[in-house]
Wavefront OBJ file of the C-alpha trace (Angstrom):
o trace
v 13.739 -39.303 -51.461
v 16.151 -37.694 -53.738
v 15.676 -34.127 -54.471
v 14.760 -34.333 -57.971
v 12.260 -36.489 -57.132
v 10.956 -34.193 -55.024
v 10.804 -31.532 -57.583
v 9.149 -33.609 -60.004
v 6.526 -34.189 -57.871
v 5.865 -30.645 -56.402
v 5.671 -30.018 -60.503
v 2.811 -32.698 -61.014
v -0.876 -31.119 -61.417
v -2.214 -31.807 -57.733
v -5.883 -31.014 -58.539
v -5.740 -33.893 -60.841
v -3.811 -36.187 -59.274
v -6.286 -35.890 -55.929
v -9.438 -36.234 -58.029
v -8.040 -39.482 -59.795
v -7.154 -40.875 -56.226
v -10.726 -39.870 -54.795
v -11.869 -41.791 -58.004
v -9.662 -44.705 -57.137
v -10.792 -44.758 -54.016
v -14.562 -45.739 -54.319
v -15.616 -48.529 -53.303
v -12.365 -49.271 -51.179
v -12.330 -46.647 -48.366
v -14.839 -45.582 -46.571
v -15.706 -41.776 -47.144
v -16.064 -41.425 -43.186
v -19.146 -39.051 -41.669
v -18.367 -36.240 -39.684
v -19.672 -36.965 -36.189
v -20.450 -33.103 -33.756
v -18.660 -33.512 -30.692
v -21.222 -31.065 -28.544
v -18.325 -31.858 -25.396
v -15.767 -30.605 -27.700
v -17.437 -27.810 -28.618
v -17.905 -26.556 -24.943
v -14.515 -27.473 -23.971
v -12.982 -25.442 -26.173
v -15.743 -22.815 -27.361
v -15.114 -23.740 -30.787
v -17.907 -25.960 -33.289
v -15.740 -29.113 -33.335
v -16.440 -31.859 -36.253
v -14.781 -35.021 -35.369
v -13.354 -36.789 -39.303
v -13.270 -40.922 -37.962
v -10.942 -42.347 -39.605
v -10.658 -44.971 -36.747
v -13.674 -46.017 -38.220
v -12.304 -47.029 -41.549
v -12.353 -50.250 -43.032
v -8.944 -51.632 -41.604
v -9.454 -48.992 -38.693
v -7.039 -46.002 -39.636
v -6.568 -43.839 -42.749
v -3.798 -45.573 -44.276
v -5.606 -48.198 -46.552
v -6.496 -44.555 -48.677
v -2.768 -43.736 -49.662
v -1.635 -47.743 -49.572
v -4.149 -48.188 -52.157
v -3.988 -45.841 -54.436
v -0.277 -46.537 -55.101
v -0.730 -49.815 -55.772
v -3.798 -49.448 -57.891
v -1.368 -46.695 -59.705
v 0.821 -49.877 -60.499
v 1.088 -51.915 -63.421
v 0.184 -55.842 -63.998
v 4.040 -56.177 -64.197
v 4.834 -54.348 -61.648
v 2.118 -55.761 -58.975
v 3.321 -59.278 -60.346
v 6.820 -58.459 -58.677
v 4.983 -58.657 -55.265
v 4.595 -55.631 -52.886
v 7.202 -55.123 -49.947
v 6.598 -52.040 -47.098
v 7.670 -51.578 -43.559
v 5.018 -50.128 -40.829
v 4.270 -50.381 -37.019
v 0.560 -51.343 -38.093
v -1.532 -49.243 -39.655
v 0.089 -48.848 -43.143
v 0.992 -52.520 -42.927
v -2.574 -53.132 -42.367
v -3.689 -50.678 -45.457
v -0.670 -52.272 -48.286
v -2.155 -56.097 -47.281
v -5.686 -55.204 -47.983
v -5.195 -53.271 -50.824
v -2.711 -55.671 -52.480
v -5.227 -58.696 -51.565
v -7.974 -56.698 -53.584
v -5.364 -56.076 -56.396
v -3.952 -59.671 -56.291
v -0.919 -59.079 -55.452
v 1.940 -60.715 -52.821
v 2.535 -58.172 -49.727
v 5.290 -58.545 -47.570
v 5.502 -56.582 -44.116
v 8.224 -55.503 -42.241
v 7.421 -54.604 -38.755
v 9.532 -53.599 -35.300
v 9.420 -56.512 -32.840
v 7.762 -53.612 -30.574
v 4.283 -53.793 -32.801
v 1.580 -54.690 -30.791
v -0.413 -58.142 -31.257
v -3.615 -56.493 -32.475
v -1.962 -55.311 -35.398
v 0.309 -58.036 -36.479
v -2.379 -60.715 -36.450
v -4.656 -58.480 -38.814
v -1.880 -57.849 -41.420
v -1.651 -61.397 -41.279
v -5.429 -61.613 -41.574
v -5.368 -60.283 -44.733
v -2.645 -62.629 -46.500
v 0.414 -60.920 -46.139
v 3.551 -62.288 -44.703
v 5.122 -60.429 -42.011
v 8.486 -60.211 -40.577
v 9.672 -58.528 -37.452
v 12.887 -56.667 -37.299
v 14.629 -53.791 -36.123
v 13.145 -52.101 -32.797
v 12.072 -48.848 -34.042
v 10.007 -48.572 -37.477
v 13.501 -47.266 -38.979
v 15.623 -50.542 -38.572
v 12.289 -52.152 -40.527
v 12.356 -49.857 -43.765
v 16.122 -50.826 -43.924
v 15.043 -54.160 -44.315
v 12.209 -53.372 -46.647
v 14.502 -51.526 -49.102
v 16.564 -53.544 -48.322
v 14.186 -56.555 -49.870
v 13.131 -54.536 -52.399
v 16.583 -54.180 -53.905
v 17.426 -57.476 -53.969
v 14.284 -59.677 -54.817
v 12.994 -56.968 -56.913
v 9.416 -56.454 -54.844
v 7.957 -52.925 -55.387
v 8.358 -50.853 -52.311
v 5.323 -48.886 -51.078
v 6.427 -46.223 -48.501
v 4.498 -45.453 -46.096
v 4.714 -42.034 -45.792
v 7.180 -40.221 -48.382
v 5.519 -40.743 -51.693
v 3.215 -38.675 -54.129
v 0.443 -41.350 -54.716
v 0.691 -42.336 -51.303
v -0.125 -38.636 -50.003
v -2.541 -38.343 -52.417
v -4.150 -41.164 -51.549
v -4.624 -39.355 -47.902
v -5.371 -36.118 -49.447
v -8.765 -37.718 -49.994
v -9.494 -36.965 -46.241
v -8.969 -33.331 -47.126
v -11.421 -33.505 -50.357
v -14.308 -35.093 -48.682
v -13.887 -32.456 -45.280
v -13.861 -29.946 -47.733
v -17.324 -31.479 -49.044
v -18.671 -32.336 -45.942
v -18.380 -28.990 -43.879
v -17.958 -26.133 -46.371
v -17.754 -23.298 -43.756
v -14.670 -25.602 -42.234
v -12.033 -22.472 -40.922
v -9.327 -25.170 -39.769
v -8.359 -28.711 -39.605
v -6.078 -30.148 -37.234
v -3.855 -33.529 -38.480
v -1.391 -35.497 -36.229
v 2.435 -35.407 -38.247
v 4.285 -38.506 -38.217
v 6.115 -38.988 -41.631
v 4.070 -36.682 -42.606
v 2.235 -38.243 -45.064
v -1.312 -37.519 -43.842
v -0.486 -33.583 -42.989
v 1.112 -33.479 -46.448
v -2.155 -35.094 -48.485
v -4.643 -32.861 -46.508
v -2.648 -29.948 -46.285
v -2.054 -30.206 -50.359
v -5.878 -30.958 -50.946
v -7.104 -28.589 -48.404
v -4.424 -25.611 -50.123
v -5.247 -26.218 -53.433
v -8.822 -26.135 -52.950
v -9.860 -23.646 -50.470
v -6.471 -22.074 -49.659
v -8.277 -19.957 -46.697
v -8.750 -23.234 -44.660
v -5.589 -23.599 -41.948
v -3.878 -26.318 -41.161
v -3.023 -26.729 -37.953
v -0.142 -29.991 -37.477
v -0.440 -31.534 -33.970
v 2.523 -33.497 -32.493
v 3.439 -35.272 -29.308
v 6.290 -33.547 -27.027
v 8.432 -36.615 -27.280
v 8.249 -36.805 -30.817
v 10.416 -33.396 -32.066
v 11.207 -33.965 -35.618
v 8.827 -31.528 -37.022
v 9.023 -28.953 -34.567
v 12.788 -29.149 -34.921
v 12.642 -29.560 -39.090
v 9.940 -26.513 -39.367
v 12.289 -24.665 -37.366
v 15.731 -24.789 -39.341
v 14.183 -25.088 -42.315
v 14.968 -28.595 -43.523
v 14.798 -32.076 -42.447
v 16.209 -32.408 -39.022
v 16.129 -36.337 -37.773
v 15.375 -36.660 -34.016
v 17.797 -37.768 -31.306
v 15.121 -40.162 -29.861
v 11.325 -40.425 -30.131
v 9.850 -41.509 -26.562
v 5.986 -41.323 -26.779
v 3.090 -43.894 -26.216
v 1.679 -42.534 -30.029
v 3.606 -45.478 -31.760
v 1.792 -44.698 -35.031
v 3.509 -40.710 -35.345
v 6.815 -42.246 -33.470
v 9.669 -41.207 -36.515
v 12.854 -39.994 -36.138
v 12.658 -38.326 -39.565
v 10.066 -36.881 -41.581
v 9.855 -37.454 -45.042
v 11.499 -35.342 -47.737
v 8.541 -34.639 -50.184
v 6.300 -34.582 -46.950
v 8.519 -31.809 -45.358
v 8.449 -29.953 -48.680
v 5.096 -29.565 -48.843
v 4.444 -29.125 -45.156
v 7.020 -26.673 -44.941
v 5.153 -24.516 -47.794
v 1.195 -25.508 -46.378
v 1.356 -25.758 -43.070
v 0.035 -22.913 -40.824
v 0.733 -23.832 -37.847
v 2.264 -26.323 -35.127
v 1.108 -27.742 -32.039
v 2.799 -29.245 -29.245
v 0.748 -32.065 -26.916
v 1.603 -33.960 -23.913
v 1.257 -37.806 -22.806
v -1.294 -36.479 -20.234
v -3.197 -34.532 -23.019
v -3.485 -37.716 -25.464
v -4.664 -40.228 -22.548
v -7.441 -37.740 -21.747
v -8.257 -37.654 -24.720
v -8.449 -41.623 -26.046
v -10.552 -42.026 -22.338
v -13.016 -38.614 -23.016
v -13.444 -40.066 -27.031
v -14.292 -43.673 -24.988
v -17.193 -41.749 -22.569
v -18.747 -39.344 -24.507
v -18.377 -40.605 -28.318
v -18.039 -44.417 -27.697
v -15.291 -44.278 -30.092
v -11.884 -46.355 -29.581
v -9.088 -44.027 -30.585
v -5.318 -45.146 -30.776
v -3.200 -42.701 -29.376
v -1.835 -41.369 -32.300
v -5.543 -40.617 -33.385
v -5.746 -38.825 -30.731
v -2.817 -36.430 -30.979
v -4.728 -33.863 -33.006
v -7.873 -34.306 -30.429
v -4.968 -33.252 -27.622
v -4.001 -30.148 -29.419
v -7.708 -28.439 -29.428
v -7.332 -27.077 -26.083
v -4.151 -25.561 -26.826
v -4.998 -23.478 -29.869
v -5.746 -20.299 -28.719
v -2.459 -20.336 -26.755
v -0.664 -22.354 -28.738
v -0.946 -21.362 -32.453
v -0.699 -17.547 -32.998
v -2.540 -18.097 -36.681
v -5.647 -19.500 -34.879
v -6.034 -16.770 -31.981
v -5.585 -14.246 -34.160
v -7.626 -15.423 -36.712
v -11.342 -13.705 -36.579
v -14.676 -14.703 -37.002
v -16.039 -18.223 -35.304
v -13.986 -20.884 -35.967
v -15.233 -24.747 -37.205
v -12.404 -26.887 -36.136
v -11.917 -30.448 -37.934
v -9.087 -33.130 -36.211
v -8.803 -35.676 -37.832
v -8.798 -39.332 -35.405
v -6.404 -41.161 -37.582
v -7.006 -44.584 -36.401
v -8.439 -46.394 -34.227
v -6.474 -50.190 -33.858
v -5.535 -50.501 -30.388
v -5.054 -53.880 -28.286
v -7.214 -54.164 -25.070
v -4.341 -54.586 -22.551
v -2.978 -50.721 -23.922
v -6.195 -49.873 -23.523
v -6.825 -50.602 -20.167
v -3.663 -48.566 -19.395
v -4.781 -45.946 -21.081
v -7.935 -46.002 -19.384
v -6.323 -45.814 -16.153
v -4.068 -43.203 -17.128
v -6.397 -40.912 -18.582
v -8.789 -41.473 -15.559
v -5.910 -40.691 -13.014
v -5.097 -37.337 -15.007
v -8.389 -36.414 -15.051
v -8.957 -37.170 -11.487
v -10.866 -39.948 -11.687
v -8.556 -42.363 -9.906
v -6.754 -41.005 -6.818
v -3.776 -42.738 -4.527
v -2.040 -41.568 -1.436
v -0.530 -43.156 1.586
v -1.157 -42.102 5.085
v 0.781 -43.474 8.189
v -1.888 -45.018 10.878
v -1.008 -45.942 15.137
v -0.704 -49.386 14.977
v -4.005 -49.842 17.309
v -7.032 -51.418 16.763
v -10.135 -49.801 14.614
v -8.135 -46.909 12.868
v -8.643 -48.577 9.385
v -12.144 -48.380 9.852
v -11.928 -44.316 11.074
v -9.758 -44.170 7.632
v -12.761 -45.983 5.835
v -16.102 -44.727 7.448
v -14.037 -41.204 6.189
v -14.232 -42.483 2.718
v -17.553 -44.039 2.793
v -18.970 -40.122 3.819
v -17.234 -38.614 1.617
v -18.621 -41.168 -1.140
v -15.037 -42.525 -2.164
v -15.039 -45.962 -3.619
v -12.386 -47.990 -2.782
v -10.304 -49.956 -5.370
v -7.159 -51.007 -3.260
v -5.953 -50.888 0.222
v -1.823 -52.163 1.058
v -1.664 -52.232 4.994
v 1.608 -52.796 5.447
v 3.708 -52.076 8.883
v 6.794 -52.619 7.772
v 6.892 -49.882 5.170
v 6.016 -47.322 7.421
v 8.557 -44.415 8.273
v 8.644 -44.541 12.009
v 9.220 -48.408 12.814
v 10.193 -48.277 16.320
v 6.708 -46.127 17.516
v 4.350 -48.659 16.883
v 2.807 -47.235 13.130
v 1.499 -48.750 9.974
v 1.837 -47.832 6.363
v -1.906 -47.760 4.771
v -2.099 -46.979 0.682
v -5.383 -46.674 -0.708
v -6.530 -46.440 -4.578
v -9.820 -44.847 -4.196
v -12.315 -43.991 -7.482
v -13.168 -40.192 -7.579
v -15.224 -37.422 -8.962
v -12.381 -34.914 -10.080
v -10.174 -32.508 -8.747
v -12.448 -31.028 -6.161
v -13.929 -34.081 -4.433
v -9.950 -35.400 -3.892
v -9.547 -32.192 -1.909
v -12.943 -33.292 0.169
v -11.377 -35.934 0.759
v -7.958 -35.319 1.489
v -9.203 -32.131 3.876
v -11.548 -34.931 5.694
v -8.626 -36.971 6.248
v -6.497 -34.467 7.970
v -9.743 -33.079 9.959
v -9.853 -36.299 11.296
v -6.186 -36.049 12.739
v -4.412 -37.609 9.721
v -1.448 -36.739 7.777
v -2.554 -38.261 4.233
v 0.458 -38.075 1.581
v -1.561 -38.181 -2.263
v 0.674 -40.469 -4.801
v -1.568 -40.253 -7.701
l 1 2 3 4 5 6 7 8 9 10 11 12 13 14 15 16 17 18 19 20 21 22 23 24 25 26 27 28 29 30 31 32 33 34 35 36 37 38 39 40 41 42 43 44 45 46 47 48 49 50 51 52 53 54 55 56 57 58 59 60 61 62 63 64 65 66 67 68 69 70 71 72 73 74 75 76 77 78 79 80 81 82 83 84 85 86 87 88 89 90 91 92 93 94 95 96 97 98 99 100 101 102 103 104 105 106 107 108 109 110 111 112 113 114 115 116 117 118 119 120 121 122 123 124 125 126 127 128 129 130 131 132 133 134 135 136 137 138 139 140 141 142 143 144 145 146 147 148 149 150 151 152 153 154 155 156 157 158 159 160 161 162 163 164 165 166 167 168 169 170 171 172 173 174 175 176 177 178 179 180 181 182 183 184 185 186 187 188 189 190 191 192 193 194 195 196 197 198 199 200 201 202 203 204 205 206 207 208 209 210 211 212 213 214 215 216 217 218 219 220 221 222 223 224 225 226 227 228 229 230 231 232 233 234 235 236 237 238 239 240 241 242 243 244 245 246 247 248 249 250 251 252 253 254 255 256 257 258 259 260 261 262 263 264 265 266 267 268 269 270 271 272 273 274 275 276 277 278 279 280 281 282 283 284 285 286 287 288 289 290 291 292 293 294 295 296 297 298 299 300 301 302 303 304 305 306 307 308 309 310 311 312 313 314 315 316 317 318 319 320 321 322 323 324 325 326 327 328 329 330 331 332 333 334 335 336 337 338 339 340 341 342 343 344 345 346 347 348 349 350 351 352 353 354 355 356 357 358 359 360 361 362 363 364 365 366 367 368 369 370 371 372 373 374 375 376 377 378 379 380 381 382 383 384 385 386 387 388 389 390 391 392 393 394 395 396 397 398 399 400 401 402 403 404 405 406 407 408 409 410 411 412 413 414 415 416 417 418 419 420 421
């Protein structure tokens, strides 16, 4: 965005502006319940308030800022068609919201997108292409289409009514928990922190906002730091939906001026969190939905402007979306369940003799570990030539402590177990 444009719309009454997209708004979106999260709560010794917006109507927050810049569009305009580029969520939010305005919606997505969420943009009557590998290579292509056929290009991040349209989230938090001392938003393009951060700021300026973002995804971090927009070398993270190399340039302005603070999460961190969201809230969280769930143990060391903060502190993240294919996850599952120690591997090195896999299994069977895999294999062992086999077992567990139990009954028994996972 060029930098008058960005001036102009930093000049723009934002009180207004968010009211007329809440107004817009009714009747489309959802205006998602705040669920307690009681484990939450424990975990961290703060009141936690989950904000679903996994549990909108096309299963992520987007459709709020997707539609109110197209309903701020004119007849003319929306007869042009409408032309974005997204790695799901926003595509999903432009399609529906240009179906229920009439209009022609063409998506540009990476190749990379997941299944799930190509087949519902298509689902609601929008034409998709796939190009480019990372969401970048795609918006070339969308402006790209824009220029030339003359379509109306909704961003998905960088744009006033766009960010207003997500500011919503921060209006109805606001008028669902008034004692609310912080809310914590995953940044991607920054389009959600900027909305909520800009509602949240303008009306209750005491509120913090706390920006949560994966380790492998460094553009804010980096951008915060110098001071302007800093594009990242690479993005490696399994949070596709807050995967950008650069935020956006009205996003970082306002971010740069609102936001109070900035968390850092790891891979671990969000796959604990999608599988804990799973058990205890029977919710189905994407992983970039769950980036600001990741960051809530981290506050008090990680964000000086919480810890210091006093008084009791009602924490709002906000789950972003929710549209995640079952084969991602059932890896998530089994990540998060391995982290957690849940799931538990290791490889021990038996005499090749007969009935010392079934020492190695009565072991497990006291010590009440259930057995998912077993590789006997005598070739992989280390010491060929003395007559030993290679035995890997995948056992379920109960946590940290009962994989010690176990792994001290192995070696009480004589063995030399070696844990993988």
């Amino acid at each position: 965005m060029e930098q008058n444009e960005v001036l102009k719309a930093l000049r723009r009454d934002h009180a207004a502006e968010l009211k007329l997209a809440a107004e817009r708004l009714k009747g489309t979106a959802r205006h998602t319940e705040i669920i307690p999260s009681p484990v939450l709560s424990e975990m961290t010794g703060h009141e936690i308030l989950l904000k679903p917006e996994n549990l909108q109507v096309t299963g992520s927050f987007k459709i709020r800022g997707a539609y109110n810049k197209i309903a701020s569009l004119s007849d003319e305009q929306l007869a042009h068609g409408i032309v974005t580029a997204s790695a799901g969520n926003h595509a999903q939010g432009v399609a529906y919201a240009a179906r229920e305005r009439g209009a022609k919606a063409t998506i540009c997505m990476p190749q990379i997108t997941p299944p799930l969420k190509v087949d519902a943009t298509k689902a609601y009557g929008a034409d998709v292409v796939l190009c480019g590998e990372v969401f970048d290579e795609s918006a070339a292509h969308a402006q790209e289409l824009s220029d030339t056929e003359g379509m109306i290009y909704v961003p998905p991040f960088d744009d006033y009514e766009v960010l207003c349209g997500q500011g919503t989230i921060g209006l109805e938090i606001l008028e669902d928990v008034p004692n609310v001392t912080d809310v914590v938003v995953p940044l991607g393009g920054g389009g959600l922190g900027a909305g909520v951060a800009l509602a949240i700021k303008t009306f209750k300026p005491e509120v913090r906002v706390i920006g949560a973002i994966p380790e492998g995804s460094p553009a804010w971090k980096n951008s915060l730091a110098a001071g302007h927009v800093v594009p990242a070398d690479q993005v490696r993270t399994s949070a596709e939906g807050v995967a950008v190399k650069r935020p956006g340039d009205l996003t970082f302005a306002l971010l740069n001026e609102f936001l109070d603070d900035l968390v850092t999460v790891t891979e671990r961190d969000i796959n604990e969190m999608i599988l804990l969201m799973l058990e205890k809230h029977k919710l189905v969280v994407e992983a970039a939905g769950a980036v600001s769930l990741a960051a809530l143990e981290h506050l008090n060391l990680r964000s000086r402007k919480f810890a210091e903060a006093k008084g009791p502190h009602v924490v709002v993240p906000i789950l972003s979306g929710g549209n995640e294919d079952t084969v991602s996850i059932s890896a998530v599952i089994q990540k998060g369940m391995i982290a957690r120690g849940r799931i538990m591997n290791f490889e021990v090195e038996l005499p090749d003799t007969p009935g010392q896999l079934v020492k190695v299994a009565t072991i497990l069977a006291e010590q009440r570990a259930n057995v998912i895999a077993l590789d006997h294999d005598q070739f992989k062992a280390s010491s060929h030539y003395t007559d030993s086999v290679s035995l890997g077992v995948t056992v379920e567990t109960n946590g940290p402590e009962h994989i010690d139990r176990i792994l001290d009954a192995m070696r009480a028994a004589g063995f030399r177990p070696k844990r993988i996972y």
